[in-house]
C-alpha positions, 0 to 999 in steps of 0.5 A, a space after each residue: 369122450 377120452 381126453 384130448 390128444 391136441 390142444 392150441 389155444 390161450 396159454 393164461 398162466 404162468 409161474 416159476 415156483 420152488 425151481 419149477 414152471 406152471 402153466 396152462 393151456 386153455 383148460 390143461 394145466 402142466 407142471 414143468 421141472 428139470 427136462 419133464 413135462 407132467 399134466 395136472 390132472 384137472 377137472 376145470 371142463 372147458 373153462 381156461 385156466 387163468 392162474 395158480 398159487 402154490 403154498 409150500 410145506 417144504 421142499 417137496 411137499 405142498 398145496 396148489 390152487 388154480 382157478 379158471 373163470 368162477 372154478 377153483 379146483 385145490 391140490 395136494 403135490 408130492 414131488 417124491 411120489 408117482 401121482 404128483 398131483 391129487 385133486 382134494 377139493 373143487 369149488 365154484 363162485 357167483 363172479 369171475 376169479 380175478 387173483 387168489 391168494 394162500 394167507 400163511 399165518 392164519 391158522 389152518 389152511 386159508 386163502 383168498 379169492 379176489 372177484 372181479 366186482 370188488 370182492 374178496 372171499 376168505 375160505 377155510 380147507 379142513 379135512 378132518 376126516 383124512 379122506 381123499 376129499 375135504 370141505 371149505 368153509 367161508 369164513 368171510 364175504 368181504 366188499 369193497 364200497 366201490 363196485 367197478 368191473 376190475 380187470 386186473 388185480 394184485 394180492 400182497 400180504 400173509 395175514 387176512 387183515 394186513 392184506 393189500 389189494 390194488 385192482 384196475 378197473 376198465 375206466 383206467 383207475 387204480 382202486 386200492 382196499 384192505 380188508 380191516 375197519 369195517 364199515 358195515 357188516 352182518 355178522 348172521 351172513 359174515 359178509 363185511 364191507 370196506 372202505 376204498 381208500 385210494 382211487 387214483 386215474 392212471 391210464 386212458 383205458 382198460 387197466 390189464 395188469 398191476 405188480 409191485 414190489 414193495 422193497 423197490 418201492 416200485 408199481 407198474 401198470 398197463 393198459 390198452 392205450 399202448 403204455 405202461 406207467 411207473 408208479 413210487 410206493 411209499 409205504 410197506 407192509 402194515 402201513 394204511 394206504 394214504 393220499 401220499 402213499 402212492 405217486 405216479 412217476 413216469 410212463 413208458 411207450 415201445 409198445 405198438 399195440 395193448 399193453 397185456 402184461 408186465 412183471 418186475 424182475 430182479 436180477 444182481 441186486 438191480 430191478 428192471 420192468 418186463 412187459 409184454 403186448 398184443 403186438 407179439 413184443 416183449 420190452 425190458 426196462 430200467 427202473 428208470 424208464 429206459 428200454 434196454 431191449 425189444 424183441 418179438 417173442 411170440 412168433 406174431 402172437 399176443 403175448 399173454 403172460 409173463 414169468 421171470 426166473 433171477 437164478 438163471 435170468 431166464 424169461 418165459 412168456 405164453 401167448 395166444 397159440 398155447 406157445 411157452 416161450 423161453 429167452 435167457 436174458 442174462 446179457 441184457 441185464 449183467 451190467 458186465 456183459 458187453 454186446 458190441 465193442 469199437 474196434 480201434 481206429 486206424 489213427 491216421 488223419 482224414 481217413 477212414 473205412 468204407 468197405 469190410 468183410 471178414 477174411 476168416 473167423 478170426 481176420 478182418 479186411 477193410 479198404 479205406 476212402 484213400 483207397 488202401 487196404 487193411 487188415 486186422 487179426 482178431 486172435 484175442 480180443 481182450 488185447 488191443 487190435 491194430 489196422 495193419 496196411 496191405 503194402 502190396 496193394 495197388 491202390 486205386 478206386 475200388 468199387 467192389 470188395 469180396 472175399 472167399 476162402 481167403 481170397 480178397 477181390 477188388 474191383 474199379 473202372 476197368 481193374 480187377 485185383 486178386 489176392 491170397 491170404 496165408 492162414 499159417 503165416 499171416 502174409 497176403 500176396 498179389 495173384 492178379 492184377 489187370 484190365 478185364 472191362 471198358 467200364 466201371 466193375 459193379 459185381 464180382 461173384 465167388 461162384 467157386 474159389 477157381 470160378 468167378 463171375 463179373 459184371 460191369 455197369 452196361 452190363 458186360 459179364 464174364 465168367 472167369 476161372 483161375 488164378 490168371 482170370 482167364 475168361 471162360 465165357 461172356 455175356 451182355 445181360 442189358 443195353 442199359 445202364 445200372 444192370 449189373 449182377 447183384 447175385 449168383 449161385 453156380 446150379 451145376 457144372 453148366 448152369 448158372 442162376 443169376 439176378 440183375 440190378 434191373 429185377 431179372 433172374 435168368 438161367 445162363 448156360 455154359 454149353 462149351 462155348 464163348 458165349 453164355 447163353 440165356 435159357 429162360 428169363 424171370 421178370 420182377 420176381 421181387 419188383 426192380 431191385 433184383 435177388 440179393 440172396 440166392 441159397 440153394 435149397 435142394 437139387 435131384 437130376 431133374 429139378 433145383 430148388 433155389 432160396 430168393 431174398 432181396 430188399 422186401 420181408 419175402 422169401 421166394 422159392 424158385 424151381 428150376 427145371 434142369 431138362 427144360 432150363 425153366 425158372 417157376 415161382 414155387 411159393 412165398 413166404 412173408 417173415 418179420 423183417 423190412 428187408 433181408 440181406 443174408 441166409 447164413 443156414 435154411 433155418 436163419 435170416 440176417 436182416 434189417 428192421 428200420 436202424 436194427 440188425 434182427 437174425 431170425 429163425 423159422 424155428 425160433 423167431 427173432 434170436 438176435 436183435 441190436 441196434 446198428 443204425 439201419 441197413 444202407 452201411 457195409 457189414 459182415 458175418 461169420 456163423 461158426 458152431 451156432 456163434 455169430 459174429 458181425 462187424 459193422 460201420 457206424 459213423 466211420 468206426 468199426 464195431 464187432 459184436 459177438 453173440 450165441 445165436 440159439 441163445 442158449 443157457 443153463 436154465 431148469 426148464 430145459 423142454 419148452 412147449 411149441 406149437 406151430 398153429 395159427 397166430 389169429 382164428 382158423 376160419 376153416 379146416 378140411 382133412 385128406 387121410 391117406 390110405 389106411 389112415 397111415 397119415 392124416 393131413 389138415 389144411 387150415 387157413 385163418 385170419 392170420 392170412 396164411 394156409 397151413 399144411 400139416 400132419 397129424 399122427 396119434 397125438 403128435 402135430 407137424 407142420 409140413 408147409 405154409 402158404 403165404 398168398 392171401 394179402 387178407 383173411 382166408 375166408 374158405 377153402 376147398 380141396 381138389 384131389 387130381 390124377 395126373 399120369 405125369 405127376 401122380 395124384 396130387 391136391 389143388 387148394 383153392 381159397 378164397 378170402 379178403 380184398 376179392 382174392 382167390 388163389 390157387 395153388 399145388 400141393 403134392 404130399 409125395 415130396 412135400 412140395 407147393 406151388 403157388 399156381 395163381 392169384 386172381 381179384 375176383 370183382 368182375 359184373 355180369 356184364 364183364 366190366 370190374 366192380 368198383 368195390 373188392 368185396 370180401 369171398 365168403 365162400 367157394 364150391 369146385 366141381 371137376 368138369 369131365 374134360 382134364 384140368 377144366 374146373 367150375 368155381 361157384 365164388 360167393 362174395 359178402 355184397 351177395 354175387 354168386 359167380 360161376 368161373 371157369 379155370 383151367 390149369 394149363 392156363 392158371 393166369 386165365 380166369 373167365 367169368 361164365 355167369 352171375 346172380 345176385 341174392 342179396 343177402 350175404 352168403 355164408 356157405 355153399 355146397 355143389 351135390 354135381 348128381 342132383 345138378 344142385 348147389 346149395 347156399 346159405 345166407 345171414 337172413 336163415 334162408 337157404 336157397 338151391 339153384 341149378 349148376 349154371 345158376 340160370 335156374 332157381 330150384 328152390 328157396 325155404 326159410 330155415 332159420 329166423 336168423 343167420 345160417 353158421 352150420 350147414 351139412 348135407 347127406 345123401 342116402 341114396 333116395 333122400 337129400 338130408 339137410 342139418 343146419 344151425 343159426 343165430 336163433 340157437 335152432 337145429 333144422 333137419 331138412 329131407 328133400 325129394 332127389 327127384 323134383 327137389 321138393 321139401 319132404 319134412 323140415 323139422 326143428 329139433 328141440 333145443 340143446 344148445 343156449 348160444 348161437 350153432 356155428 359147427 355141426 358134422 353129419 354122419 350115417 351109419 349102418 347098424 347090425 341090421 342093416 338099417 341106417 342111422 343118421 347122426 351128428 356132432 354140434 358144437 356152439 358159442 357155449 362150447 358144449 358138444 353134443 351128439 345127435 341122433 336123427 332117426 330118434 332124435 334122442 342128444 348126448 352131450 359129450 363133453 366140452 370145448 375150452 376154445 372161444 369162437 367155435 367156427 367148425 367140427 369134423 369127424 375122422 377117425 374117432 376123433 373130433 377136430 374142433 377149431 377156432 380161435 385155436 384147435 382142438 383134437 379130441 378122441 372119441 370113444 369107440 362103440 
């Protein structure tokens, strides 16, 4: 094989040495400096790396050690040479590497590699030789008297004997040992045992991380019981670890979920505690205990390393999708840095503000609980600011306040109020003031600056233009009470999209008449509250696309159709926040998460969070040159706070590797190629609940679109390619999953568009009635019927129901149940062969069944496997059915069937290959000079060696390895393998 053009997976290391970045991900080490990313060549097969040392020589100059499971592979570097990285030695263990360590003052080059049993093997590079390659020699075996599998352990010292080693252990214990006073050895075999001096319990489980800073006299720990714990040293280098070398001091919980890692920083001369977790967050710490920030970093991802740079105060973190994450956290530890600052009070007794927004970038407006209106310049802020009243405000019982361009509008019980503010010279004069309702005003929208759009508590709306509030049009959008407008967006010169207070969203046309005229009505699109944020997204002659936001943590895109005045919901999307309030660009959302004020990226996740005290207050934003501005009521004080929003920074690691792949295990994948191979799509879906479109070119990855429909785990899709002479070709998806759900939905690579079709609970008995239980779909076959738009879908379910449906996409909400059988067994996969009327099922049990395509008919049954069936490929050759499957049992079966009265011509177990469980395989044929075919196929199992068989010979190749854990398929494409699981593997094939 060639090397590997894609890899998402685990990214285990992580460390800033000499002004540059180590990492890796799964099996591939990178080094990164300046704005350059540099592959170290490494020869760790498929096993992940887990850490790194670098011994310096000079500036320039150095030894690099890496090791990954019981591997360690050591290289020379030369930063002023062309091959950076030259591999000088590689070595293996008998125990899993825990940490490594170089050991500067010994003589020559040692080091020493700690092992997750309790030992420590001291070793010795030499070449003498001056070759390319050179040998290490054990100079010691040492052991430690306790024996406990150590999850986690850290390595300090320069010389063999004065090192200290602190481990965890999965009991929760602390085992401290130093490698000096034997109590035991052999010198023949120079193996030496050591006493363990302090064992010490600190958590309620799994101890995932240690570090400790011996100046600050500081340890901490964390474990999987959601904490991490404080510890005081007593002790420094040289000094026997004692009873009173060691106490606890003080354990800090802000983590929802295991604590994995945690590293201490300093930065100014102070010390602060980062750790990170499975719950995707990162906290930072004070000596003391205090958080100081919690922010997710990993875009919902584990967070699985951490490292610290104090020149720029920069934090990387790596996660479990092979994302290197970057964050400057120069605010938050500078004790100079101010986040929010108090604007001055209006000194005036009993009053206070209660409403405020920005007027420009540098004005703010405010009314007060007596009904007066303010303002406040914000030219300089390091001068003390004052609330000057607006005299020529009429002041009564304000309900509403917006702003627009410079334009102040307020509204009460039947009055309407515009103002103007100068920019230049800083004066506010009246533009309007009169009656325009018979009832208390609720909403006044800014459609345009010379068209506005007001709504009362009956719902009465008029559209109103120019400076005299002329009325353009009216309409009554409700006969009850609390229906006002709560947001609106002008389409075009004639269409209106507006939402109510009772949950509608409606088009409303202005067609050169008094009265607006209500199009097309869309119910509960998110529940009873109606849209908050309306964004247009984009817009052709034909059709708009709108951005929907309210008070829920989804976004809906709506099409509206401009020649039929049609509202369709395109597609949803969930994103880490309780509700949202603002959408200041496409890529940026403002928010809130319980008493926190979160703005989040889709291309960078969350970029600002601070605590405000939750959403139900009146606050504002200004976004001018990527500098965010908001000011917010908080106990009757007004607070302005100001922040870069990209978090930018003047770090050395300028490039950053993203990736854009599942957070959780893909379960399935399924690739489309266009025509020549010019664009090769992957539609995945995982354990994440989301389905992934996405583009692949050479070795460049794209993330085209996402679904968000699935409520649980996708289980299994499958892909319907339709011809439509309206809409061209374009792809149905079909997917099945948790809680019984299949959903179906529209994919048109053409525009990049998708649309949610249908979601339907499958759970229904043969005899038409709802079962009780929403057991898990397994699986799914389509078959496209002869009519257009007609679709049978064969959905397995875990409880071993095999139901045939019948769907059609002219009515998408409608889904009829044809007939049901159960086999008792759950089903694992499934294939419809719709020539040879014949669908295909396989089960945990080995058997492999074949039923007709009504399922009134049981074709056949064999036992293929003693256990389950994970791998399951079918191949037909023109007079033969070829059937290859894997399992539990480590077998490979190869099945041939007799087309025309399905009998079983040979089923034949090829010898083993594999030494764990088969759970992908890709059957293949092909015709060799002479015309005749050759069958083979690629295998790949929890061992992660990928094999290639041939089936006619029955000869196997192994061609390489897989360096991701929980293999759940393989497919062959275009000289590449695509290898997926916990994570996704693209490997490049070489060409006969």
């Amino acid at each position: 094989m060639c090397e590997k053009q894609i890899l998402f997976t685990d990214a285990l290391l992580l460390n800033i040495s000499n002004n540059s970045l180590f990492t890796a991900i799964g099996s591939q080490a990178f080094f990164l400096i300046n704005s350059s990313v540099i592959r170290v060549t490494n020869k760790m097969h498929y096993k992940k790396i887990h850490g790194s040392v670098c011994n310096p020589k000079c500036e320039l100059t150095g030894l690099l050690l890496l090791y990954a499971e019981n591997e360690f592979s050591l290289y020379k570097y030369d930063l002023s040479q062309k091959d950076i990285f030259i591999l000088i030695y590689e070595g293996e263990t008998k125990d899993w590497i825990n940490a490594a360590i170089f050991l500067k003052n010994e003589e020559g080059c040692q080091f020493a590699l700690h092992m997750a049993h309790s030992s420590l093997l001291r070793l010795q590079y030499d070449n003498t030789s001056n070759l390319q390659f050179g040998e290490c020699s054990i100079l010691e075996l040492a052991r430690c008297t306790d024996y406990s599998m150590l999850y986690s352990t850290s390595l300090y010292g320069n010389s063999y004997t004065k090192l200290i080693i602190i481990s965890g252990n999965g009991f929760g214990e602390i085992l401290i040992w130093q490698p000096h006073s034997p109590l035991n050895f052999n010198i023949s075999t120079r193996s030496f045992i050591y006493p363990l001096l302090m064992r010490l319990k600190a958590h309620n489980g799994v101890v995932f991380s240690i570090d400790f800073n011996l100046a600050a006299q500081l340890l901490v720990t964390t474990s999987d019981d959601r904490s991490l714990k404080f510890w005081k040293l007593v002790t420094n280098p040289g000094i026997k670890f004692d009873a009173s070398s060691i106490k606890p001091s003080f354990s800090c919980f802000g983590h929802t979920a295991r604590v994995i890692c945690a590293i201490i920083a300093e930065y100014e001369g102070q010390v602060f505690v980062i750790s990170g977790g499975e719950d995707s967050n990162i906290c930072v710490w004070s000596q003391t205990g205090e958080m100081l920030l919690k922010r997710r970093q990993q875009f919902g991802a584990p967070v699985w390393r951490l490292a610290f740079d104090n020149v720029s105060a920069s934090l990387y973190s790596t996660g479990s999708t092979g994302n290197i994450y970057a964050y400057n956290l120069k605010s938050i530890l500078s004790p100079n840095q101010a986040h929010s600052e108090q604007l001055m009070h209006m000194g005036l007794s009993n009053e206070y503000l209660v409403k405020i927004k920005y007027l420009t970038n540098s004005t703010i407006i405010a009314l007060s609980n007596k009904n007066h209106l303010f303002y406040m310049r914000l030219m300089n802020l390091q001068k003390s600011q004052i609330w000057e009243p607006v005299s020529i405000f009429p002041s009564y019982k304000c309900t509403v306040l917006a702003v627009c361009d410079g334009l102040i509008a307020t509204c009460g019980y039947k009055r309407i109020t515009l103002l103007n503010y100068n920019v230049d010279t800083g004066y506010i004069e009246l533009i309007y003031d009169g009656i325009k309702f018979e009832g208390l005003i609720q909403s006044f929208h800014f459609l345009s600056k010379d068209l506005y759009l007001i709504s009362d508590e009956y719902g009465n709306c008029h559209l109103l233009k120019g400076n005299n509030m002329e009325v353009d049009s009216s309409i009554n959008i409700s006969t009850c009470r609390k229906s006002w407008i709560t947001s609106a967006i002008l389409v075009n010169s004639n269409c209106l999209l507006m939402s109510c207070r009772n949950g509608k969203v409606m088009i409303v046309t202005r067609e050169s008449s008094p009265q607006l005229q209500i199009k097309h009505v869309l119910k509960d699109l998110h529940g009873n509250m109606g849209s908050i944020v309306l964004k247009l997204l984009r817009i052709d002659d034909k059709f708009a696309y709108i951005i929907s936001a309210a008070h829920e943590s989804t976004l809906k895109v709506i099409c509206l159709s401009l020649t039929e005045y049609r509202l369709t919901i395109l597609q949803r999307q969930t994103v880490p926040l309780t509700w949202i309030e603002a959408i200041p660009t496409l890529d940026v959302l403002i928010g809130f998460n319980d008493n926190h004020l979160v703005v989040w990226s889709h291309e960078n996740g969350v970029i600002l969070q601070f605590q405000c005290g939750g959403g139900h207050r009146c606050w504002d934003y200004k976004l001018n040159n990527e500098v965010l501005d908001i000011i917010y009521m908080k106990q009757k004080h007004v607070f302005h706070h100001r922040e870069q929003l990209y978090n930018k920074w003047s770090g050395a690691f300028c490039q950053i590797l993203r990736n854009k792949w599942h957070i959780r295990s893909c379960n399935i994948i399924q690739i489309v190629e266009q025509e020549n191979y010019s664009q090769t799509y992957i539609v995945s879906a995982g354990d994440d609940n989301i389905i992934k479109i996405s583009r692949i070119t050479g070795q460049s990855f794209h993330l085209c679109a996402e679904l968000h429909t699935h409520i649980s785990s996708v289980r299994h899709l499958v892909i319907c390619p339709v011809n439509s002479e309206n809409d061209g070709i374009y792809w149905l998806i079909f997917s099945v999953g948790g809680r019984a759900q299949l959903c179906i939905n529209k994919f048109d690579p053409n525009g990049a568009v998708l649309s949610e079709l249908c979601s339907h609970t499958v759970r229904l008995n043969s005899d038409g009635n709802n079962a009780s239980l929403d057991a898990r779909l397994m699986t799914i076959s389509v078959l496209q019927n002869s009519k257009w738009g007609k679709f049978s879908l064969y959905v397995a379910s875990s409880d071993g129901k095999i139901r045939l449906l019948q769907w059609e996409l002219e009515n998408p909400l409608q889904l009829f149940l044809d007939y049901v059988i159960d086999i008792k067994r759950c089903p694992i996969q499934m294939q419809t062969l719709n020539n040879h009327n014949l669908l295909l099922i396989t089960t945990t049990n080995g058997m492999l069944y074949g039923f007709d395509r009504r399922l009134r008919l049981k074709r056949f049954e064999q036992q293929l496997h003693v256990a389950s069936i994970n791998a399951f490929e079918t191949l037909y050759d023109g007079s033969h059915l070829h059937i290859l499957t894997g399992g539990d049992d480590e077998a490979i079966k190869h099945t041939i069937i007799e087309t025309t009265n399905l009998s079983i011509l040979k089923s034949a177990e090829i010898s083993p290959i594999h030494n764990a469980q088969i759970t992908a395989m890709s059957l293949h044929s092909l015709q060799d000079a002479c015309q005749k075919t050759e069958l083979y196929a690629y295998t790949c199992s929890m061992d992660k060696q990928i094999y290639k068989l041939n089936l006619n010979t029955l000869q196997h190749t192994r061609i390489g390895f897989t360096c991701l854990s929980d293999i759940k398929g393989i497919l062959n494409t275009n000289q590449c393998l695509f290898i997926y699981g916990c994570g996704l593997e693209v490997i490049s094939l070489e060409k006969n």
